[in-house]
Rosetta silent file (secondary structure, phi, psi, omega in degrees, C-alpha in Angstrom):
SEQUENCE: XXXXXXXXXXXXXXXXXXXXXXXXXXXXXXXXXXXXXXXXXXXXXXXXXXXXXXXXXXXXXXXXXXXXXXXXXXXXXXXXXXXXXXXXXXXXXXXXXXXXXXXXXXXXXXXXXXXXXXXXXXXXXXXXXXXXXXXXXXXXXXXXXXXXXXXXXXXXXXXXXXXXXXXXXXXXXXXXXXXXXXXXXXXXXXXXXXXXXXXXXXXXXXXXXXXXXXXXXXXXXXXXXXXXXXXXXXXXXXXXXXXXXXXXXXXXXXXXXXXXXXXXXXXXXXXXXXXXXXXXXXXXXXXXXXXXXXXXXXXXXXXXXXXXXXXXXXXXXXXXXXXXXXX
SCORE:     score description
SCORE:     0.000 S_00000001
   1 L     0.000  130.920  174.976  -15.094  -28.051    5.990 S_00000001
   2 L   -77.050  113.709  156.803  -11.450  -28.210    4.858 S_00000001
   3 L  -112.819   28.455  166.438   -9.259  -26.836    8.060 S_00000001
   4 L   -93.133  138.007  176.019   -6.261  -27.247    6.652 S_00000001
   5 E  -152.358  128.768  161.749   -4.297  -23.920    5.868 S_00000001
   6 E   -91.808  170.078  175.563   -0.378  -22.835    5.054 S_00000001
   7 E  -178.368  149.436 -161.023    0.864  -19.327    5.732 S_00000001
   8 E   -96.809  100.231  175.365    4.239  -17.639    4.994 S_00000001
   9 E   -98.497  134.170 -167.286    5.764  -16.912    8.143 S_00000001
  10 E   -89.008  133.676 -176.580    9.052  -14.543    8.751 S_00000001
  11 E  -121.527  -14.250  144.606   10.997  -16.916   10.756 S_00000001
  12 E  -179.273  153.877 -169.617   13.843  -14.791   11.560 S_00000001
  13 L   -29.885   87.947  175.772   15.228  -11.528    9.899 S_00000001
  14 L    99.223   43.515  154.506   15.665  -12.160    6.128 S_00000001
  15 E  -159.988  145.973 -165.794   14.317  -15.709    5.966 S_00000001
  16 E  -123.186  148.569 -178.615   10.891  -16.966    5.362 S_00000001
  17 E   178.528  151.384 -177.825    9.006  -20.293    5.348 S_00000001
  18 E   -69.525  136.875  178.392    6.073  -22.018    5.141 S_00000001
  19 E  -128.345  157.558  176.533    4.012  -23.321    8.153 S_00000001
  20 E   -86.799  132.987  161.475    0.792  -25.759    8.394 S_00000001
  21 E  -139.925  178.364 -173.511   -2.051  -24.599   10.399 S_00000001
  22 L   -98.498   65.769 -178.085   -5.506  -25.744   11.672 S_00000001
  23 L   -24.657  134.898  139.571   -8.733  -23.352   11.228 S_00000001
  24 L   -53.873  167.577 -174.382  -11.196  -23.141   14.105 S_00000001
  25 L   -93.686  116.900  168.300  -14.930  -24.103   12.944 S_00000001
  26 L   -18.299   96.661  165.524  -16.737  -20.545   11.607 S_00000001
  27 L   -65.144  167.389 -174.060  -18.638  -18.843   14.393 S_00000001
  28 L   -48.936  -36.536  169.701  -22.127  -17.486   13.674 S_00000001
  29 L   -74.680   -3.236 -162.267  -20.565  -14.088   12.930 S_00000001
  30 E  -111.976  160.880 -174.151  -17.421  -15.553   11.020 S_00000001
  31 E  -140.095  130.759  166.429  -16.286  -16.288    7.375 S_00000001
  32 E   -98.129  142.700  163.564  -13.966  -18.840    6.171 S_00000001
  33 E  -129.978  138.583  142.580  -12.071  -17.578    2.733 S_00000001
  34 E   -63.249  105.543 -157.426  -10.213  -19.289    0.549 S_00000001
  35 E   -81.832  146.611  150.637   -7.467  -16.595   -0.447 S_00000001
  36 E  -102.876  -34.553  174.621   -6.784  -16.136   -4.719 S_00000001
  37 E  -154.277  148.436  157.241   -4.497  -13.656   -4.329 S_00000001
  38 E  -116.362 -163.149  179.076   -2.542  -11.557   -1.925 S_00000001
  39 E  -148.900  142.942  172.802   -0.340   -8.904   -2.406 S_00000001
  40 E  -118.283  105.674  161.356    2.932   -7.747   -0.985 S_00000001
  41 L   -26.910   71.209 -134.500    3.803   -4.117    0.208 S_00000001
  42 L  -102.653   24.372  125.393    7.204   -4.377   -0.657 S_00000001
  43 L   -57.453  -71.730 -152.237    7.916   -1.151    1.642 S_00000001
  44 H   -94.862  -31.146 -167.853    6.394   -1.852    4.981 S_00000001
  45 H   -86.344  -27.749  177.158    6.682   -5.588    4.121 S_00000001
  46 H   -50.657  -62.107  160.707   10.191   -5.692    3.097 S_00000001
  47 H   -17.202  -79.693 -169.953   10.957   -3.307    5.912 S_00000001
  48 H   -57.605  -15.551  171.915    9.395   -6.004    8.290 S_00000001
  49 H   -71.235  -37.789  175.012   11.140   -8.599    6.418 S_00000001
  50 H   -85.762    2.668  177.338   15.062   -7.537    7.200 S_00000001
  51 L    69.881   61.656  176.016   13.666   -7.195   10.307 S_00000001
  52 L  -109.733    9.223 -169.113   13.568   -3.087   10.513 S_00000001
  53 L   -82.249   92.113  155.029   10.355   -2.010   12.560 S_00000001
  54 L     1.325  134.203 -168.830   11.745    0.132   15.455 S_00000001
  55 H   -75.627  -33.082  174.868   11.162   -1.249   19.068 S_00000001
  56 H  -107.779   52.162  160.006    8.825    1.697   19.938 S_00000001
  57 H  -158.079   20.843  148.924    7.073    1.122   17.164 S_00000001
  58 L   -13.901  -83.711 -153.584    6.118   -2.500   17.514 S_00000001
  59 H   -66.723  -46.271 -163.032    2.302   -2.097   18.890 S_00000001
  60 H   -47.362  -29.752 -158.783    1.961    0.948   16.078 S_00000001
  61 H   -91.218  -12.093 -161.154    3.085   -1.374   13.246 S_00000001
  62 L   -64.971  149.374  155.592    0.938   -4.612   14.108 S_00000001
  63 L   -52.767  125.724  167.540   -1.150   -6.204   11.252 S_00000001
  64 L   -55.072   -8.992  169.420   -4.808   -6.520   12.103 S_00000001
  65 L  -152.754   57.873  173.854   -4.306  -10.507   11.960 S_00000001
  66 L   -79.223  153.241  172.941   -0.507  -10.445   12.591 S_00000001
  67 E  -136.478  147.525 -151.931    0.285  -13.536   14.388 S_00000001
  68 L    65.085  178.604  143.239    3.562  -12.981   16.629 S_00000001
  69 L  -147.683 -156.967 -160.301    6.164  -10.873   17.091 S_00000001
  70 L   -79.136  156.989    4.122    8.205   -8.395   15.857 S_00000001
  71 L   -89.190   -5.479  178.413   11.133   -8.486   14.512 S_00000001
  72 L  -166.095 -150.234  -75.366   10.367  -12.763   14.244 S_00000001
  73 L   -16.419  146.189  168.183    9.119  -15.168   14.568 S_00000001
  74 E  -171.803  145.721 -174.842    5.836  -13.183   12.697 S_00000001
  75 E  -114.577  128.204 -173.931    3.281  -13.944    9.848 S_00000001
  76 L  -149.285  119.680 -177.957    2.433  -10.394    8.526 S_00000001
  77 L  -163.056  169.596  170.289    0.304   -8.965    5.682 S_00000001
  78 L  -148.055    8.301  172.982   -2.716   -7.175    4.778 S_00000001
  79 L  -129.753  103.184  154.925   -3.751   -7.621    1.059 S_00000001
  80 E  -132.129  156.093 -149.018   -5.849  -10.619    0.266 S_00000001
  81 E  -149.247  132.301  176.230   -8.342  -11.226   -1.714 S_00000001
  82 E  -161.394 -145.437 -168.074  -10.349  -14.507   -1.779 S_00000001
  83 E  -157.019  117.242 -170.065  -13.843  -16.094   -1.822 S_00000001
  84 E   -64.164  116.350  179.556  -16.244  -16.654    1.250 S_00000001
  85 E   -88.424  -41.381 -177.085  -16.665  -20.437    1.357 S_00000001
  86 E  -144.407  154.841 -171.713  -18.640  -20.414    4.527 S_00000001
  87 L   120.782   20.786 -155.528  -20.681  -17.862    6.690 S_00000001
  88 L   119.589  128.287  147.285  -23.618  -15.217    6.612 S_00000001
  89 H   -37.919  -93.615  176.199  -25.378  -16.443    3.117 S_00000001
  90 H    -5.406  -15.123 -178.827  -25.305  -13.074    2.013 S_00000001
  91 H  -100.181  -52.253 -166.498  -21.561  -13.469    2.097 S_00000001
  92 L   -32.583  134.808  155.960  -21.393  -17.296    0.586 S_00000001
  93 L    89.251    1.641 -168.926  -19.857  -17.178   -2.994 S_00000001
  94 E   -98.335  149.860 -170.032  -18.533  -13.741   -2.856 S_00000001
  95 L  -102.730  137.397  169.741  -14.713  -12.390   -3.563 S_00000001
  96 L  -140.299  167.871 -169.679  -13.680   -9.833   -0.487 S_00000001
  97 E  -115.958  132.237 -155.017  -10.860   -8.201    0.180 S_00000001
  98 E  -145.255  104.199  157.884   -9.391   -9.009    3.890 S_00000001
  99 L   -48.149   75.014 -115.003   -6.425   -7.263    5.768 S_00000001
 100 L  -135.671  158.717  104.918   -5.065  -10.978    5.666 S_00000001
 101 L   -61.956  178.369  174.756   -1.198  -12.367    5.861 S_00000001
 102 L   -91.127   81.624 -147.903   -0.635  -14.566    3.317 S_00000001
 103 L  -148.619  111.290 -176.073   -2.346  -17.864    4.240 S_00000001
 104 L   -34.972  -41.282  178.370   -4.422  -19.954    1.748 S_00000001
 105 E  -137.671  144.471  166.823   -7.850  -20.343    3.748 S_00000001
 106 E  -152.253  134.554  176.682   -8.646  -18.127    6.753 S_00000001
 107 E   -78.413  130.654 -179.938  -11.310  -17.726    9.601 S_00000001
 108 E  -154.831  163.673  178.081  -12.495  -14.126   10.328 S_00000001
 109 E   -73.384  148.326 -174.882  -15.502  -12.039   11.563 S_00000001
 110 L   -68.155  -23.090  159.828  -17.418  -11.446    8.871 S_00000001
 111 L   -38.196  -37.382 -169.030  -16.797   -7.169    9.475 S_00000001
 112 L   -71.719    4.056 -160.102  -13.630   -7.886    8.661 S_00000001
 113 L  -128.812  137.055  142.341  -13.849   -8.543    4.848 S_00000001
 114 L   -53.318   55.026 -160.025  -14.918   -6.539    1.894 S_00000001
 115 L   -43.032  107.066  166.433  -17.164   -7.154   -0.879 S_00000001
 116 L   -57.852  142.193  176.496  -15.558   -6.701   -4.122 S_00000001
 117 L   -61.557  127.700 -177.794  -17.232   -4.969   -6.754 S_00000001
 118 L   -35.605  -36.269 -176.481  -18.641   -7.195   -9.667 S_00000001
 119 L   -90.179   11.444 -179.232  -16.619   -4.791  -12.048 S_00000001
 120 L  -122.003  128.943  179.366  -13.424   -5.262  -10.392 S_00000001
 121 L   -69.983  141.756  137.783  -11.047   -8.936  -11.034 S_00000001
 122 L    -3.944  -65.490 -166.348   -9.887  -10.661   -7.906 S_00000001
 123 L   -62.064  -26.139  154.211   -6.397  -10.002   -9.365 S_00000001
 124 L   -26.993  -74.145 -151.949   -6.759   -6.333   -8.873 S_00000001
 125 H   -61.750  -20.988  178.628   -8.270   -5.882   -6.082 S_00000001
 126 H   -42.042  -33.972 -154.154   -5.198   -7.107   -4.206 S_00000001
 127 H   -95.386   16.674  167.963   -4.231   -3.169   -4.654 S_00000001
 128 H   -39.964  -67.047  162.001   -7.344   -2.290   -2.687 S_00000001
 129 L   -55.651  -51.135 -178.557   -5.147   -1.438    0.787 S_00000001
 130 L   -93.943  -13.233  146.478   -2.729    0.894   -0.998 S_00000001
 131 H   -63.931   -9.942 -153.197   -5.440    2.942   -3.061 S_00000001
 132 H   -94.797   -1.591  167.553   -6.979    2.828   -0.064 S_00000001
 133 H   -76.928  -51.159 -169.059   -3.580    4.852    1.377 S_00000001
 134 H   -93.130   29.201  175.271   -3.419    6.772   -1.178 S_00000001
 135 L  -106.711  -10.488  162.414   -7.622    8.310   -0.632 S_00000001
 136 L   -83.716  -34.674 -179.790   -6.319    8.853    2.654 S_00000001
 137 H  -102.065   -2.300  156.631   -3.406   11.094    1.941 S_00000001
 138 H  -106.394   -8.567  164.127   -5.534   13.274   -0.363 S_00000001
 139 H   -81.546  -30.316  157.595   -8.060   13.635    1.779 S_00000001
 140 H   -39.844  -55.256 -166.188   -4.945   15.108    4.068 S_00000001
 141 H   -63.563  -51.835 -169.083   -3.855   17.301    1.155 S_00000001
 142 L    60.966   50.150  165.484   -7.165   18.527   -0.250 S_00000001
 143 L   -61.321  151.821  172.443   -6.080   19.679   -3.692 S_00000001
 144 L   -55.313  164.412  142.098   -7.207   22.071   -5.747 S_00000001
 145 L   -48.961  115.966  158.175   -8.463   22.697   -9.041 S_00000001
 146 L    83.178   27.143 -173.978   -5.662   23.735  -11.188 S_00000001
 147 L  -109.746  144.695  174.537   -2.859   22.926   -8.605 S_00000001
 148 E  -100.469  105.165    9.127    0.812   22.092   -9.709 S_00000001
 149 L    85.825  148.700  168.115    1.528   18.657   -8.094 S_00000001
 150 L  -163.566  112.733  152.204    5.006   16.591   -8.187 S_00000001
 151 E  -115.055  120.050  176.085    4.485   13.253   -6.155 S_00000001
 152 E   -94.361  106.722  171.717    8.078   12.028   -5.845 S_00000001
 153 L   119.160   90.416  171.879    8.759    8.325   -5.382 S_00000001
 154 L   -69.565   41.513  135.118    7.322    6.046   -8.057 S_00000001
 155 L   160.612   15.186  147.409    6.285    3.380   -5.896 S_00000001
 156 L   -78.181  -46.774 -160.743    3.644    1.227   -5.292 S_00000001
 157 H   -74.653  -56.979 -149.630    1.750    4.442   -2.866 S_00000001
 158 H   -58.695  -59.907  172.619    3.399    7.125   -4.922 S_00000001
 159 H   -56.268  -50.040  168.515    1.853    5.847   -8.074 S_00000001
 160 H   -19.999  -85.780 -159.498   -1.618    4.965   -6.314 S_00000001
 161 H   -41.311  -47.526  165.542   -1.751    8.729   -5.297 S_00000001
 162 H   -38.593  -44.970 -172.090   -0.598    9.530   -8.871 S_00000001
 163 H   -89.913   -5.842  175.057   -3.076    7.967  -10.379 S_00000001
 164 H   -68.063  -42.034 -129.139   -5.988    9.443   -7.997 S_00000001
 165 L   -94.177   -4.370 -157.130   -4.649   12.770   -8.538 S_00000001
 166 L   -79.096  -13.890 -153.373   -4.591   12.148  -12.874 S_00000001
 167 L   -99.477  -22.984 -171.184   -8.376   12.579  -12.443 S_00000001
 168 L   -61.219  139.174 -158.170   -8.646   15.677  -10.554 S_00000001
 169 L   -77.880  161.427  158.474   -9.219   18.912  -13.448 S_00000001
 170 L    46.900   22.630 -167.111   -6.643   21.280  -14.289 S_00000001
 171 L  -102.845  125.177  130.580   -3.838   20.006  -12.189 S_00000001
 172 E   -49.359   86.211  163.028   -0.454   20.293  -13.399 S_00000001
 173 L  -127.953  157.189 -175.970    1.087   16.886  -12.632 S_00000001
 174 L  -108.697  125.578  167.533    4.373   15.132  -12.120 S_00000001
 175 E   -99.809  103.149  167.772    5.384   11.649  -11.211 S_00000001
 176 E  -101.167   99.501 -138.104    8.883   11.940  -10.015 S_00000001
 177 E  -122.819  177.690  167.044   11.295    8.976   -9.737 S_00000001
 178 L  -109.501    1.559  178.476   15.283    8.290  -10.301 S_00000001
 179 L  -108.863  120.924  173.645   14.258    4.999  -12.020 S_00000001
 180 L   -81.093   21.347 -172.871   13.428    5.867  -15.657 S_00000001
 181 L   -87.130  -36.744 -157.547   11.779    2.794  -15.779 S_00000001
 182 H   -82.681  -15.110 -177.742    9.073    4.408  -13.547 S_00000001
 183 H   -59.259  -58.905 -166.543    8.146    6.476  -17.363 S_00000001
 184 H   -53.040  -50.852  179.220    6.471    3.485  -18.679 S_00000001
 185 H   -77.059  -18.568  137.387    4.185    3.248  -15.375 S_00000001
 186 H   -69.824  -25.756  169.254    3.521    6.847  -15.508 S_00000001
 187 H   -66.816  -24.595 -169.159    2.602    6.511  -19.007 S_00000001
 188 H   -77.750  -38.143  154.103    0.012    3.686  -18.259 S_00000001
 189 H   -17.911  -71.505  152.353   -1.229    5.989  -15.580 S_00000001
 190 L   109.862   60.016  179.516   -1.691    8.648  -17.809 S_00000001
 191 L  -114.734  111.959  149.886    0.628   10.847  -15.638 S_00000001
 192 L   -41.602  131.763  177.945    3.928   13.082  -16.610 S_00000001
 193 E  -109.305  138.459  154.792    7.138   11.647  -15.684 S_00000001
 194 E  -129.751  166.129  135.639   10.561   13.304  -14.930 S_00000001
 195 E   -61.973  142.969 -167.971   13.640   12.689  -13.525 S_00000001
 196 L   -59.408   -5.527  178.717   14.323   14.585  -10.173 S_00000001
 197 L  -105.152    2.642  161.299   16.767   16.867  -12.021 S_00000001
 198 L  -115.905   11.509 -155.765   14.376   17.572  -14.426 S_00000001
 199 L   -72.285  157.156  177.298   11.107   17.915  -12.343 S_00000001
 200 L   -87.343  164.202  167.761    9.060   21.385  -12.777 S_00000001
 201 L  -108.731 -142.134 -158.075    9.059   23.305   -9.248 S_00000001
 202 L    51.235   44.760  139.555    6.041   26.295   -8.439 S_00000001
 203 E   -76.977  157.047 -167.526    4.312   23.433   -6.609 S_00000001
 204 L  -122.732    6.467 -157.673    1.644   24.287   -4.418 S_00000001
 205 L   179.033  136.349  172.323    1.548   20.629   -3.274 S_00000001
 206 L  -101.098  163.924  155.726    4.303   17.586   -2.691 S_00000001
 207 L  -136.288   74.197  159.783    3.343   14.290   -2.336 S_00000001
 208 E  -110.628  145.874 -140.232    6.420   12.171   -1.200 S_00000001
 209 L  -128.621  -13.596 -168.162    6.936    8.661   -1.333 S_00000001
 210 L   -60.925  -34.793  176.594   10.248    7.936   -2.065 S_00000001
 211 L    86.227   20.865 -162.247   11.095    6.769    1.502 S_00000001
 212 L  -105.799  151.609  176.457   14.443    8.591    0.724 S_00000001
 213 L   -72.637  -72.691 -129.787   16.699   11.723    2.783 S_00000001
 214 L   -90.526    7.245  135.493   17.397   12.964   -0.514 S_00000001
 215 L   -57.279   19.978  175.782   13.496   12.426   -1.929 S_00000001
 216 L  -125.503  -80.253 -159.589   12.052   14.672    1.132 S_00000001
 217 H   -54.654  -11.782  158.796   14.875   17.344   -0.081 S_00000001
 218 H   -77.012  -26.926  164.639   13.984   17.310   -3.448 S_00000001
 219 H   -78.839  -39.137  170.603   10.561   17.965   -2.628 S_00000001
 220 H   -52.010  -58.007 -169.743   11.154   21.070   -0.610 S_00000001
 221 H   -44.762  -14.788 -165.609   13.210   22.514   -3.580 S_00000001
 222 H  -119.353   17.316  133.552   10.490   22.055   -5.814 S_00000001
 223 E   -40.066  107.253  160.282    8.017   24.120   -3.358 S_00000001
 224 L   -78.288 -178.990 -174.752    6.804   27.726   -4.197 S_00000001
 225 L   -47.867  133.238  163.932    6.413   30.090   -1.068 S_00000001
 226 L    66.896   24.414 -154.958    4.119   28.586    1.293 S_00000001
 227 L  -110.227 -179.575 -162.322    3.451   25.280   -0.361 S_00000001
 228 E  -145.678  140.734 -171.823    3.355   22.076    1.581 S_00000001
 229 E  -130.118  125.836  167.844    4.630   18.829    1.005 S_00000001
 230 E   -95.126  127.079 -165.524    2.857   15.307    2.596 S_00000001
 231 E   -85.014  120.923  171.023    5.164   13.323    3.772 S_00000001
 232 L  -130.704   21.385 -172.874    3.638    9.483    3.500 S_00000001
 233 L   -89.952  175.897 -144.178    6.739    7.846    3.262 S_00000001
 234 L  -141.292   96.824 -165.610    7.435    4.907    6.209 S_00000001
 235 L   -96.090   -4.243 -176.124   11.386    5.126    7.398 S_00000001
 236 L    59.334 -119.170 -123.755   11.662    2.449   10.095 S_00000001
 237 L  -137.511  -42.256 -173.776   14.900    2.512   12.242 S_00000001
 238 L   -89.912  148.940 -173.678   16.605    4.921    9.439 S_00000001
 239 L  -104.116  146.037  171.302   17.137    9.088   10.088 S_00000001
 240 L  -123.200  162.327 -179.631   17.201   11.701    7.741 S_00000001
 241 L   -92.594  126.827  175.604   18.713   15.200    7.557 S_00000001
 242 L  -114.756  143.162 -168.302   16.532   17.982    6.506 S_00000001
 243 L   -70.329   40.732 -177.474   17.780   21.450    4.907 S_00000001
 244 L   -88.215   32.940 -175.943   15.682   23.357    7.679 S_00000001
 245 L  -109.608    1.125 -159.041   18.283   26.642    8.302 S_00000001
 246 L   -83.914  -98.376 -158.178   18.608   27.264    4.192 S_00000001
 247 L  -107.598   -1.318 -175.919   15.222   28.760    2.650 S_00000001
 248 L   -51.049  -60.371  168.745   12.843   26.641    5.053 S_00000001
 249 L   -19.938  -95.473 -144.285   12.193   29.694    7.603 S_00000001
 250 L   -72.160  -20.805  173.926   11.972   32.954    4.932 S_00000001
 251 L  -101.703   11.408 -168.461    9.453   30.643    2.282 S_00000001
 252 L     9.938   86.910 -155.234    7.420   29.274    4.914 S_00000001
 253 L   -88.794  160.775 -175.993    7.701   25.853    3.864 S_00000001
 254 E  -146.618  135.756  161.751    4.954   23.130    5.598 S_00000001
 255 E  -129.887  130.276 -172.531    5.843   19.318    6.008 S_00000001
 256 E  -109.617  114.273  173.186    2.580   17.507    6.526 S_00000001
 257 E   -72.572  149.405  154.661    2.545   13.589    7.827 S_00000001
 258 L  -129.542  157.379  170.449   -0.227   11.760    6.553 S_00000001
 259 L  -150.015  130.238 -158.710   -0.677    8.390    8.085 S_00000001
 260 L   -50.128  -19.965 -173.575   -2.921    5.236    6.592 S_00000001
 261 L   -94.279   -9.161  142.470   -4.189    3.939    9.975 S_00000001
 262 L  -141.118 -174.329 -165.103   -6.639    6.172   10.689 S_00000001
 263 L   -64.760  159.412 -167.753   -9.114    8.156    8.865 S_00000001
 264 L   -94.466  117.732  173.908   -7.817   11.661    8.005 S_00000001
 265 H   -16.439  -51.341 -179.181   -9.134   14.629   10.589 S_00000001
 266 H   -34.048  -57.200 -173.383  -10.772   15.930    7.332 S_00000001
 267 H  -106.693    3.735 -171.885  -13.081   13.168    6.879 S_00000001
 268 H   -46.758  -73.604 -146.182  -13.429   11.907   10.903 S_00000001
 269 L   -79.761   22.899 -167.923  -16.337   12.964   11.154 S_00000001
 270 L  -118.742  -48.628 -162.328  -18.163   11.970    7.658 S_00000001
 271 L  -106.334  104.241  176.811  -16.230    8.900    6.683 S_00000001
 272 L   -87.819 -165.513 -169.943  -15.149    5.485    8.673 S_00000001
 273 H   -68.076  -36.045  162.165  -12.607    3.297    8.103 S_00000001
 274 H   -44.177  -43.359 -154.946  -15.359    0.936    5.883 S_00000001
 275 H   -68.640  -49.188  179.041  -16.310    3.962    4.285 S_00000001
 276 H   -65.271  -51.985  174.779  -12.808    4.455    3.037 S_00000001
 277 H   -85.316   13.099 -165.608  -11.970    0.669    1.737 S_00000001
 278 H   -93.313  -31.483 -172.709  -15.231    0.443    0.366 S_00000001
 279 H   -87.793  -58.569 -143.803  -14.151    3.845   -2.135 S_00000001
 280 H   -37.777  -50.294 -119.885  -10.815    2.255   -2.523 S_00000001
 281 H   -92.401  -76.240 -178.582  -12.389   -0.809   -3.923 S_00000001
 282 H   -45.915  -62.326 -167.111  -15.078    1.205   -6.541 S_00000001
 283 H   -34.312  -36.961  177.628  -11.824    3.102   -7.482 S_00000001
 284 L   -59.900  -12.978 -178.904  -10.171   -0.127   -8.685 S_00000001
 285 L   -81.741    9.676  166.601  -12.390   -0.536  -11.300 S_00000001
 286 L   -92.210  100.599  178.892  -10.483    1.374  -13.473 S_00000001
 287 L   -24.310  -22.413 -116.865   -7.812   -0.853  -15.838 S_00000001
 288 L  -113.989  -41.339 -128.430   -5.385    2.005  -16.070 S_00000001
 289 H   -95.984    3.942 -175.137   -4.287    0.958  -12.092 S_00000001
 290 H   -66.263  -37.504 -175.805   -3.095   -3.120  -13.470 S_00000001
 291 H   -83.858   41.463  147.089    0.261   -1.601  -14.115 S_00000001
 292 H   -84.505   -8.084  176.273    0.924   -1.235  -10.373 S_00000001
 293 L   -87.696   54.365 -129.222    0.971   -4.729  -10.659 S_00000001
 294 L   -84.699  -64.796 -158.540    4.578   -5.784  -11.620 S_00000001
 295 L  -123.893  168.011  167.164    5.585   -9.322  -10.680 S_00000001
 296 L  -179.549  123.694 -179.197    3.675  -12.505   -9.698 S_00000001
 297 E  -126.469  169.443 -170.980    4.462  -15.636   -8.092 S_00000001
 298 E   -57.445  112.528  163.392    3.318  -19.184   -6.524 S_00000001
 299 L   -33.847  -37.478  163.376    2.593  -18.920   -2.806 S_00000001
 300 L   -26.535  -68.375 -174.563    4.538  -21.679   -2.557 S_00000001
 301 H   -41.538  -44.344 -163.517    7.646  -19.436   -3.911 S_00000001
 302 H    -5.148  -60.320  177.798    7.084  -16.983   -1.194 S_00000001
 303 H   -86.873   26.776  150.575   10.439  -17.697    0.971 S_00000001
 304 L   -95.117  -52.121  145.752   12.090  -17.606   -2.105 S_00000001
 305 L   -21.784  -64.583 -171.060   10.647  -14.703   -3.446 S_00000001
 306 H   -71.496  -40.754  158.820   10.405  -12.249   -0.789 S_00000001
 307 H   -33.054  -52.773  178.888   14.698  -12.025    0.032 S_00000001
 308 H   -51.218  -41.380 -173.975   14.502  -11.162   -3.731 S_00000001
 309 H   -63.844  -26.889 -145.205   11.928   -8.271   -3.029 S_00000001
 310 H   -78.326  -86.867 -174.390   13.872   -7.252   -0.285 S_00000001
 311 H   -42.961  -15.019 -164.777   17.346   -6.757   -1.787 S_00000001
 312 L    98.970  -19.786 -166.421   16.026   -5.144   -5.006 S_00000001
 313 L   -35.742  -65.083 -177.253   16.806   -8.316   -7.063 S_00000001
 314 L   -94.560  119.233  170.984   12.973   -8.317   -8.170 S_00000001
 315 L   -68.305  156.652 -169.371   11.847   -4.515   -9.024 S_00000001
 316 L  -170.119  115.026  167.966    8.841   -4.593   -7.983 S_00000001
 317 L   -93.980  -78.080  152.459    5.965   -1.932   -7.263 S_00000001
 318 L   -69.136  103.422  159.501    3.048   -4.563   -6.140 S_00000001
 319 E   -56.569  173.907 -155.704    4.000   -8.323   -6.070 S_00000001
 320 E  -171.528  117.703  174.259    1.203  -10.504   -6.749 S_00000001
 321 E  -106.998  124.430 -168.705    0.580  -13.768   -4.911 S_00000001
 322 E   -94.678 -179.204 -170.289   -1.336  -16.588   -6.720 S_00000001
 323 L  -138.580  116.694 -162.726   -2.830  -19.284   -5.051 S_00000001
 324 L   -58.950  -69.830 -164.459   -2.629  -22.955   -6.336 S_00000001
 325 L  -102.087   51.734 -176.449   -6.509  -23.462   -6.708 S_00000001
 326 L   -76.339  171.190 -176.249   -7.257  -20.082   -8.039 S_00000001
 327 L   -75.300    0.000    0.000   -9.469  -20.280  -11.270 S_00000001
């Protein structure tokens, strides 16, 4: 067995670098993978990258195979995708999906990983964690048939949800961003795009994503009476102001959290957390969801790369991390 492994480690707020490390030998229950791809969240991970996760919100924020902690030294990620080298036959040979950092080969219980579907590439599948966000925040919403929709903030989760929501009948929907750039990736979608000063309002549903003050207040404005807007965006350390003395009151407006880390009340007692990446996963098999995929680079690149993600340099809704002995 090869126990040699790198992994991309934040090594203090806005710098990154590679470290060597040793695997343990596979217990009877455990799987070594060889990663192919990861992916980077270039929200939560950027966020952890400038070093921005609030101090009481430390334990909330940990990675399921975060090593450290916050705000540094820490190695932190959750979309990888690789190929079980060793463990459970039944496993041997197979591409899974692993709430992973970014670390070429890794040791894990074999629960923890995911069997990809035969019809879904490796390279996808990376986007497996944030479909799997956004089947979480519609099982919060529970839209309708025939519902007028606006999810505001094209991106990576906004679109996810967008593109769940393209399938649902009769729905009047919007993807609403200030980057017209965000058109093309609603077109691949097969979603309407506006600008926020062009968006329709008479929604009976919100979705927002933007992670923005004035992307929550454009979604109240484009609430009719009594409609409700889910909040999924993730704000760290910064506060926003909300317009509640104007029309909030007299239209009895609803702001709904949804949140990714556990299953949604809705589905508690039908659905686990398996249950959940396992639909992400089938979902992925659709082609339409590749343009969530924007950029891709070497692991190697990584602490070059990610300062870039950070700052805006590289737009980016899902980065894509290759792996030097990917096929």
């Amino acid at each position: 067995m090869n126990r040699a492994a790198r992994a991309f480690w934040l090594r203090s707020p806005g710098e990154g670098e590679i470290r060597e490390a040793v695997l343990p030998e596979p217990g009877e229950d455990e799987v070594l993978v060889r990663s192919l791809y990861s992916g980077v969240s270039r929200g939560t991970e950027t966020l952890v990258f400038r070093g921005g996760v609030p101090e009481n919100q430390h334990a909330a924020m940990r990675a399921p195979f975060q090593e450290g902690e916050f705000p540094a030294p820490v190695k932190y990620g959750y979309l990888s995708v690789g190929v079980v080298e060793a463990g459970p036959t039944a496993l041997v040979g197979r591409t899974v999906f692993c709430l992973y950092p970014h670390q070429t080969r890794y040791v894990v219980p074999a629960s923890a990983v995911t069997v990809v579907p035969d019809d879904v590439p490796a390279a996808r599948a990376v986007l497996a964690g944030t479909v799997e966000t956004a089947v979480n925040a519609l099982w919060d919403a529970a839209p309708l048939v025939g519902d007028r929709i606006a999810v505001v903030g094209g991106g990576m989760v906004g679109c996810s949800v967008a593109a769940l929501l393209a399938r649902f009948p009769g729905v009047r929907l919007q993807l609403v961003d200030a980057d017209p750039r965000r058109a093309e990736v609603a077109e691949a979608l097969g979603v309407g795009f506006a600008m926020p000063g062009d968006a329709l309002g008479g929604c009976d549903l919100v979705v927002h994503a933007s992670a923005t003050e004035q992307g929550l207040n454009s979604s109240l404005e484009l609430l009719r009476a009594e409609g409700t807007v889910l909040e999924l965006s993730w704000y760290g350390d910064r506060r926003v102001a909300l317009p509640l003395g104007e029309a909030f009151h007299s239209r009895r407006l609803v702001i709904r959290s949804s949140q990714v880390g556990t299953v949604s009340p809705a589905r508690r007692a039908t659905r686990s957390y398996p249950d959940r990446l396992a639909l992400a996963l089938d979902l992925l098999a659709d082609p339409a969801l590749d343009a969530l995929v924007t950029g891709e680079s070497a692991f190697e690149e990584l602490p070059e790369v990610m300062p870039k993600l950070t700052s805006g340099e590289i737009p980016a809704l899902c980065h894509r991390v290759r792996y030097a002995d990917t096929p």
